[in-house]
C-alpha positions in Angstrom: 47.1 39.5 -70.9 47.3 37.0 -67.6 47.0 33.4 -69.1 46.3 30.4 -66.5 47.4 27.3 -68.5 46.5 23.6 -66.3 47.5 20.7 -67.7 50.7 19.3 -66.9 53.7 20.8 -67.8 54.8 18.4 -70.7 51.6 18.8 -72.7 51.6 23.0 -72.5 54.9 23.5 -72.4 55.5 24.4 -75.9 51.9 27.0 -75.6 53.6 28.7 -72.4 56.6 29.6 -74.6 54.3 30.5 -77.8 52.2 32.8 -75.3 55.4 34.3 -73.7 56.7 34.7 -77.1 53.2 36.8 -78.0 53.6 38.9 -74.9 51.3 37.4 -72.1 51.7 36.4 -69.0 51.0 33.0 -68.3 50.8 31.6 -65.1 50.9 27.3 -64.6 48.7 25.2 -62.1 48.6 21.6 -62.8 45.8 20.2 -61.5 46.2 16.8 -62.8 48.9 13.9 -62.6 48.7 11.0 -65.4 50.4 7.9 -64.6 51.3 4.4 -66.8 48.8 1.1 -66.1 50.4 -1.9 -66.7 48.1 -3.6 -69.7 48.5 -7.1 -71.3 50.5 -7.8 -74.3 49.1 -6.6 -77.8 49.4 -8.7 -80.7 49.0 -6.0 -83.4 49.0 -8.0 -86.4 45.4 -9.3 -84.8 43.7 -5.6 -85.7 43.2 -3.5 -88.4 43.4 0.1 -87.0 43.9 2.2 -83.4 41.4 4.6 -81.8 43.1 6.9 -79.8 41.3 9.3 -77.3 43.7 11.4 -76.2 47.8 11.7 -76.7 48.5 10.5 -73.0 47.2 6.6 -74.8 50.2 7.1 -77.2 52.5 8.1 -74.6 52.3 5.2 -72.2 51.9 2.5 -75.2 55.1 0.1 -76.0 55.1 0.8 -79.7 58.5 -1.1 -80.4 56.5 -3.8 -82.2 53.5 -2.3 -83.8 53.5 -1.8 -87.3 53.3 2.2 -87.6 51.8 1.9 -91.3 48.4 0.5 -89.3 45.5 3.6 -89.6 45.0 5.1 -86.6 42.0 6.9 -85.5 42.8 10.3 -83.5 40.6 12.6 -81.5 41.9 15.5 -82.4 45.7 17.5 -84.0 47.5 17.2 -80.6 46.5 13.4 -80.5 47.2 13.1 -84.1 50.9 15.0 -84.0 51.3 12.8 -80.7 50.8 9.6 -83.0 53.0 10.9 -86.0 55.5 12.2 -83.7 55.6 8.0 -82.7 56.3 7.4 -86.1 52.4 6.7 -87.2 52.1 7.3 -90.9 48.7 6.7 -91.5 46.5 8.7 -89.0 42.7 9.7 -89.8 41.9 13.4 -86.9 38.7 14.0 -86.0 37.5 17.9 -85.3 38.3 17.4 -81.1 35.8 15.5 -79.8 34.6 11.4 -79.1 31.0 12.6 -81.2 33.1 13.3 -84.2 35.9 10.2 -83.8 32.9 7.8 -83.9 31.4 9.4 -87.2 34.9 9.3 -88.6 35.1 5.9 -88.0 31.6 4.9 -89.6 32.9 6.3 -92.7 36.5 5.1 -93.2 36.7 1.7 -91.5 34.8 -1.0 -92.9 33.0 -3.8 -90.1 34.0 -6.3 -91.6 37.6 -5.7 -91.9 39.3 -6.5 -88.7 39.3 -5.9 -85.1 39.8 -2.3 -83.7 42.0 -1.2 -81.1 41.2 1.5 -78.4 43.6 2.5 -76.4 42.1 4.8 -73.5 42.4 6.0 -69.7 41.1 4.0 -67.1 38.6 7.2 -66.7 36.3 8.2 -70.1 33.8 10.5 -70.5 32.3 8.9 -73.5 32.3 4.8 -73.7 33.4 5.2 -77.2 33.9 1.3 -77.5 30.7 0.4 -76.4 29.3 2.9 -78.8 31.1 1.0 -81.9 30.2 -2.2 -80.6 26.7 -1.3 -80.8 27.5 -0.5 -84.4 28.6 -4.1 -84.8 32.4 -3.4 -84.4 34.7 -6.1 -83.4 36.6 -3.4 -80.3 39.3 -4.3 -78.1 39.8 -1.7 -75.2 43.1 -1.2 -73.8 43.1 0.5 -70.7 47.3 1.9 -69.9 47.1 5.1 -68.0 45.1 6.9 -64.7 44.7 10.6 -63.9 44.6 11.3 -59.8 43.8 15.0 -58.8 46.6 17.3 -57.7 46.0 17.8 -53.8 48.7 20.0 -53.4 50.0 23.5 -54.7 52.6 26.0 -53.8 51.0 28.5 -51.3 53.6 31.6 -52.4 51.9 30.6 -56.1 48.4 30.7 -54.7 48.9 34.2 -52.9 50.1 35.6 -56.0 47.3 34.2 -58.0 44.9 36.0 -55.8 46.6 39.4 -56.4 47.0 39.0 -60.1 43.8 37.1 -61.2 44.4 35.5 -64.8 42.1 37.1 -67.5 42.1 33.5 -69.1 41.9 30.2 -68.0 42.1 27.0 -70.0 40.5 23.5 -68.8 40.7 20.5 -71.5 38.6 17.8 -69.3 36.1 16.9 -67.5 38.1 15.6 -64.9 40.4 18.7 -65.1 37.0 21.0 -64.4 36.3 18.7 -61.3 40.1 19.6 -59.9 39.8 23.3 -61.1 37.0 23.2 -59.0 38.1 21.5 -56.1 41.4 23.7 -55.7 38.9 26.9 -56.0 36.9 25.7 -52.7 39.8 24.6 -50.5 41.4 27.7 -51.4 37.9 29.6 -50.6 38.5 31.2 -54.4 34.6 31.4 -55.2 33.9 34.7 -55.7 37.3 36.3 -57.2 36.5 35.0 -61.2 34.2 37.4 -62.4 37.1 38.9 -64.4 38.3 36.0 -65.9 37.4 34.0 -68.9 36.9 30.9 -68.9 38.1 28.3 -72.0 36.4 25.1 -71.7 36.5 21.8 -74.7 33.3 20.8 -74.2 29.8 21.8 -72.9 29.9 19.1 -70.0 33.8 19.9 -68.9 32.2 23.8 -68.9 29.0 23.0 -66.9 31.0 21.5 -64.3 32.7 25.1 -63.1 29.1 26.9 -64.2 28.5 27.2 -60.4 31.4 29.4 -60.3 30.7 33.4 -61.6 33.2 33.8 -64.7 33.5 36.7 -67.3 32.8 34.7 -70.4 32.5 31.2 -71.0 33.8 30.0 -74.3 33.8 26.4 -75.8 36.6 25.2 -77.9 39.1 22.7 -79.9 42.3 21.9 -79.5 44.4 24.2 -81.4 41.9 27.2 -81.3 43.8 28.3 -78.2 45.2 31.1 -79.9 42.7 32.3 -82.1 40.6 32.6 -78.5 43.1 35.1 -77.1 41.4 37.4 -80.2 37.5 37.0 -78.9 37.6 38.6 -75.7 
């Protein structure tokens, strides 16, 4: 099986080997570049717990002073491996998605205890913070790293992408399915899908490309990337 994996290489390299190591072919197009922000100083002892969004938050955070006994609030396992990988111990993983993080956080963190901490992109699809603020959370956001689109893509890899279509394609984002797309209409790409499925986290990251005529479209979690390969 052809697999097209698209996030940048540090985040998938350990699924391109897992895949290789399965059999499959899988083919690489980063369609996304994440960058550091520089953000004001934190004073940690001033908060209770983290919310982290994604594991790019935990990558571009100084974590040489925080206390890594603090609970910290993850969106999903790769977030919550990122954040024990840091040296978190106590980290709460939500099933994937903002919906479920904010129910997660209703039930385990207490509003009267202290200040939260979110630590997010400059981009969000959900305002997360101003959700738990309406909840009458005390939130500080924390805003440490950007995504830009990829503009530019090897043209040998782009011929050889047309011949050999992938049967699978993976998107994590929103803003990834807004690139995916872009790259399909500069490279005049429309109509060359229809054999490929497409794996999409999220309804609105899927109904982005839904213009575009795909095999299947399936939703999914973080993790499930495997067990996907067994649907189709």
């Amino acid at each position: 099986m052809h697999i097209l994996l698209t996030r940048p290489l540090e985040d998938c390299s350990e699924m391109i080997l897992k895949f290789k190591s399965l059999g499959h072919q899988v083919s690489h197009l980063p369609l996304l570049t994440i960058e550091k922000i520089n953000y004001e100083k934190i004073k940690i002892f001033e908060y209770g717990g983290i919310i982290f969004t994604s594991a790019n938050a935990i990558k571009f955070l100084d974590l040489n002073k925080f206390d890594k006994d603090i609970t910290c609030f993850c969106v999903g396992n790769i977030t919550e491996k990122k954040a024990r990988t840091a040296g978190f111990q106590n980290t709460i993983s939500a099933e994937g998605n903002v919906s479920n993080l904010k129910e997660l956080i209703l039930q385990n963190y207490e509003i009267k205890d202290k200040p939260l901490l979110y630590v997010s992109g400059e981009t969000i699809s959900v305002d997360l913070g101003k959700q738990l603020l309406n909840e009458g959370y005390n939130i500080k956001r924390i805003i440490n790293y950007r995504v830009s689109h990829n503009q530019k893509f090897d043209e040998n890899f782009i011929k050889e992408l047309k011949v050999n279509m992938p049967d699978i394609v993976y998107v994590y984002s929103q803003n990834s399915a807004s690139s995916l797309l872009n790259f399909i209409k500069i490279y005049r790409a429309e109509n060359i899908w229809m054999d490929t499925n497409l794996m999409c986290i999220g309804e609105k990251t899927s109904n982005i490309l839904n213009e575009i005529k795909w095999k299947k479209i399936f939703l999914f979690n973080p993790g499930e990337e495997e067990f996907l390969l067994y649907k189709i």
